[in-house]
Legacy VTK file of the C-alpha trace (Angstrom):
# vtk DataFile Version 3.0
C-alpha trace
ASCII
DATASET POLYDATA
POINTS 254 float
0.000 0.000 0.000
1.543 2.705 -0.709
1.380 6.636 0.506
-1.241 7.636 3.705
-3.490 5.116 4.899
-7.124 6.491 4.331
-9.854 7.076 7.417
-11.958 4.166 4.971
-8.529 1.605 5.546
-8.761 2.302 9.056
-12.781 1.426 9.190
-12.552 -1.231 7.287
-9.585 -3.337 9.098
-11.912 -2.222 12.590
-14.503 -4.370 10.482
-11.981 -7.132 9.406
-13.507 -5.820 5.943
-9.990 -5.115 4.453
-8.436 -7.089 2.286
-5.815 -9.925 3.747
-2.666 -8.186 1.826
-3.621 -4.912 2.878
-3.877 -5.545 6.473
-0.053 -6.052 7.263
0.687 -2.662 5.507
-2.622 -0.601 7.690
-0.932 -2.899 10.876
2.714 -1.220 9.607
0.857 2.267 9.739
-0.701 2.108 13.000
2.389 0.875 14.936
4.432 3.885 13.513
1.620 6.375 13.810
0.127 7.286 17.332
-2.322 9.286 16.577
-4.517 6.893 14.209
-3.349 4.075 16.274
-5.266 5.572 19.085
-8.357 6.603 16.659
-8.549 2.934 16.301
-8.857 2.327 19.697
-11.285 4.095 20.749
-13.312 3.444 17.742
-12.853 -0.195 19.306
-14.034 0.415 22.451
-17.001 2.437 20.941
-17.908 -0.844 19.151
-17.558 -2.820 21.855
-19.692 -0.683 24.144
-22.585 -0.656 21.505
-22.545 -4.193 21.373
-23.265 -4.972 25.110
-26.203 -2.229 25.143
-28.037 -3.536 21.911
-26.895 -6.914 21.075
-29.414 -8.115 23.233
-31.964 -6.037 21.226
-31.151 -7.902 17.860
-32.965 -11.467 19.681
-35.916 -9.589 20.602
-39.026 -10.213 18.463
-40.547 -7.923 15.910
-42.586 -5.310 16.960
-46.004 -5.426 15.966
-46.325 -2.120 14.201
-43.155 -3.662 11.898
-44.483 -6.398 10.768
-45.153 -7.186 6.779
-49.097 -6.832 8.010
-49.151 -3.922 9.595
-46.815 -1.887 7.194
-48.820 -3.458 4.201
-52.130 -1.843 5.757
-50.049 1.730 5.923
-48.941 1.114 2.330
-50.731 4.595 1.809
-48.178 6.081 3.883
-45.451 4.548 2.511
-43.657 7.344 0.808
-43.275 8.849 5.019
-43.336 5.564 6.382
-40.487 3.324 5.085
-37.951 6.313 5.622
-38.847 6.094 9.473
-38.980 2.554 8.898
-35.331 2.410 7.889
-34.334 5.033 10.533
-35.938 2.563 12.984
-34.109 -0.672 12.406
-30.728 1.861 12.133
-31.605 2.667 15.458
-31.964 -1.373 16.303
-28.957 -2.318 14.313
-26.645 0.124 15.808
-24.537 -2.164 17.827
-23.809 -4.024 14.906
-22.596 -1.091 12.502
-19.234 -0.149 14.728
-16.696 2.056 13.678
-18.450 3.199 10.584
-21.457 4.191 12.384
-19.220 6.753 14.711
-16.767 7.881 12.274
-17.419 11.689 12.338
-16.470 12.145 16.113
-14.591 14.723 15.164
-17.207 16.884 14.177
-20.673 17.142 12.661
-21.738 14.950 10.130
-24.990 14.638 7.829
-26.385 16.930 5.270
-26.068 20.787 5.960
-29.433 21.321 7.655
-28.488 18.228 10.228
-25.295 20.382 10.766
-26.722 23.137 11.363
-29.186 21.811 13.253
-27.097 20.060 16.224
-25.094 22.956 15.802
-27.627 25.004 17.272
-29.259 22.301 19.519
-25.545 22.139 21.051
-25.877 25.976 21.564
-29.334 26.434 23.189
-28.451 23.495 25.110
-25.670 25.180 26.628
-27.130 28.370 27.110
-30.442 27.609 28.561
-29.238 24.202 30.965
-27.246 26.294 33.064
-30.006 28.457 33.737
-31.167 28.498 37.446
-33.977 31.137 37.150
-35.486 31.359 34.023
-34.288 27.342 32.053
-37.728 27.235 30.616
-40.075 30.217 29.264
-43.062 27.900 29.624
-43.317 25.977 32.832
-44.662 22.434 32.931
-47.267 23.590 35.080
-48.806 24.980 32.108
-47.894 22.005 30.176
-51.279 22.003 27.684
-50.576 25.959 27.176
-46.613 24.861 26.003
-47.494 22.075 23.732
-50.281 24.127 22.068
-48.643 27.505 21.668
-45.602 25.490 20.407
-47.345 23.181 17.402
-49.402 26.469 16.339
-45.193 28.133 16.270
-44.020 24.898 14.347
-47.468 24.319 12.503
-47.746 20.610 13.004
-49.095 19.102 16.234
-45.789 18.237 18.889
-45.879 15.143 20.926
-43.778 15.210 23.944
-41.883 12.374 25.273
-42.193 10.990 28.654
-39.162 10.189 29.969
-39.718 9.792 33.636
-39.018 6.422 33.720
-35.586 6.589 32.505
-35.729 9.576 35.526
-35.761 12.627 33.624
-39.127 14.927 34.564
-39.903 17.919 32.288
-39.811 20.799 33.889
-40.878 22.991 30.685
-39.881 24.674 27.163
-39.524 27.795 25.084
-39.550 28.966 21.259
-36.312 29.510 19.077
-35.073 30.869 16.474
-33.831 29.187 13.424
-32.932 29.442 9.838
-35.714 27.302 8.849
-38.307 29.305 10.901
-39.074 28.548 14.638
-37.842 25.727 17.003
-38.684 24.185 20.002
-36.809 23.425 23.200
-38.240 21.098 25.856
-36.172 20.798 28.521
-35.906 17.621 31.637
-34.205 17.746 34.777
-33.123 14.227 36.759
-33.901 14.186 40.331
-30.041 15.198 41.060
-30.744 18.385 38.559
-28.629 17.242 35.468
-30.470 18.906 32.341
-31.354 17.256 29.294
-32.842 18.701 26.071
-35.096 17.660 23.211
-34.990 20.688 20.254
-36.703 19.904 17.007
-37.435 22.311 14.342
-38.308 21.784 10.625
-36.250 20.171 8.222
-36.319 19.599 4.586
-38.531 16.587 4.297
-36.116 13.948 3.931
-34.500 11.430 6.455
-30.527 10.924 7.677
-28.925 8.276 9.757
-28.863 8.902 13.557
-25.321 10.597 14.243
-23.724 11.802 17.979
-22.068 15.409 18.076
-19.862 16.962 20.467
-19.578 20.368 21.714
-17.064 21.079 24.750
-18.012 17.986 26.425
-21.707 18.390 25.932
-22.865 15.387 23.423
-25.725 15.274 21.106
-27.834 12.615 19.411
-29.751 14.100 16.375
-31.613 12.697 13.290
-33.660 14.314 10.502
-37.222 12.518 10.048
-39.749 13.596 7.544
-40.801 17.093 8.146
-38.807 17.239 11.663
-35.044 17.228 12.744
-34.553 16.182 16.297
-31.639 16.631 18.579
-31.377 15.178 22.494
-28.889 17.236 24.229
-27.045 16.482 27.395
-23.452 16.487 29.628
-23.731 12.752 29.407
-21.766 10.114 28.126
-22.607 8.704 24.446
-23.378 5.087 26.586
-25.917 7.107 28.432
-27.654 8.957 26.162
-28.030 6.752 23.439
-30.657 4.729 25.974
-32.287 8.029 26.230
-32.349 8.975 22.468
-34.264 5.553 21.200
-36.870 6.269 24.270
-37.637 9.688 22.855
-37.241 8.451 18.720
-39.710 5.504 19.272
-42.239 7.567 21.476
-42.154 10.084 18.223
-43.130 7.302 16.092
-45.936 5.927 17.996
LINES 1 255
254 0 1 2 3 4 5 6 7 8 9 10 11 12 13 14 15 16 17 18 19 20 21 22 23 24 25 26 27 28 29 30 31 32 33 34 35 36 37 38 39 40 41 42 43 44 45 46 47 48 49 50 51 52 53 54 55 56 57 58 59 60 61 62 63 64 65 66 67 68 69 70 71 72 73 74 75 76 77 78 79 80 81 82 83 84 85 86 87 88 89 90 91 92 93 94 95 96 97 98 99 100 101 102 103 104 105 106 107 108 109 110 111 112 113 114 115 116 117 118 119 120 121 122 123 124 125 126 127 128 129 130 131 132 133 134 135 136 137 138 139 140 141 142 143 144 145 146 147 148 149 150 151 152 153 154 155 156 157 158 159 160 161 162 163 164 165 166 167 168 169 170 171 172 173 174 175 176 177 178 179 180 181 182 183 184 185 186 187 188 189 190 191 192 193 194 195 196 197 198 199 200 201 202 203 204 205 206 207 208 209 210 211 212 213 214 215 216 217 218 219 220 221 222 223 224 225 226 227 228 229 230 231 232 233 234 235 236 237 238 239 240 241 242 243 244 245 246 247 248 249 250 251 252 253
């Protein structure tokens, strides 16, 4: 092999994908370069750490809803429904994808709207969580007020997830701004008073893969579904959150 050993090398001998006479030579690179050598390993340990939270998940049985009979008698929806569809069992399948899955760490990656999209998730996140008198402009108290004023903002009727028993209560929300027109911000507190956000604005109709972003320590999980893009937001780890992030994707879909 000769010159640079490419980021797709790297993925691929993760995956025991590459090919047998390439292996020595991406081997040869990694024990003289320290850098990628550690990439690898932490891409490792990634992998590993997916597989003991889902694995599990892959002997489960199927759903009802995802069954040949019930998406046949939603074939009217199909053109929405087989892009969720395919979103879900991404979501399912995730311990088996690895390195690939997580290879943007770095940064942000997706189309330009999911960019910008976590990118500004990351950034409310940040500036709102920290808040001690005013996190929310909405209180939960007024919970039916929120969700309403909200959909009429976003002009499509919001569902928000309950995620009390993973033992996050929400405590309330607030409008955004955004380049696509308003967003929304609901915000959850745990009973020790970590924060964790849901934002969601709209997107461009189409669907990407479910991607992780990090900003200063503070990690996001954010996907683009139909006419929505969603992003959880929290100071967790990626092992933590992810368990949080299927919760609030598969009470969306219900």
């Amino acid at each position: 092999m000769n010159g640079r050993v490419s980021e797709d090398d790297l993925h691929a001998y993760l995956d025991g994908q590459l090919e047998p006479e390439r292996v020595a030579a991406v081997e040869a690179w990694l024990a003289s370069d320290p850098i990628d050598a550690e990439r690898v390993r932490q891409w490792a340990e990634q992998k590993d750490g997916l597989h003991r939270l889902f694995d599990r998940v892959l002997d489960e049985p199927v759903p009802p809803r995802l069954t040949i009979a019930a998406i046949t008698a939603r074939r009217r929806w199909a053109g929405r429904s087989l892009p969720r569809l395919a979103a879900a069992l991404a979501l399912v399948m995730l311990g088996a994808v690895g390195g690939w899955w997580l290879r943007d760490e770095q940064g942000l990656a997706g189309t330009g709207g999911a960019v910008a999209m976590v990118g500004d998730a990351l950034s409310a996140h940040v500036v709102f969580a920290s808040e001690v008198r005013h996190p929310v402009e909405v209180a939960v108290s007024e919970r039916a007020h929120l969700v309403g004023w909200l959909s009429k903002r976003l002009g499509a009727e919001l569902k928000v997830p309950d995620l009390s028993p993973s033992g996050y209560a929400l405590i309330g929300g607030r409008l955004l701004p955004a380049s696509t027109g308003p967003a929304a911000q609901f915000m959850y507190e745990s009973k020790t008073g970590l924060r964790l956000t849901l934002y969601l604005r709209r997107g461009d109709g189409g669907a990407t893969a479910f991607r992780f972003a990090n900003q200063n320590g503070v990690e996001a999980f954010y996907w683009m579904d139909g006419p929505f893009g969603y992003a959880i937001v929290a100071d967790l780890p990626r092992d933590q959150l992810m368990p949080l992030a299927k919760a609030v994707y598969l009470q969306l879909e219900k």
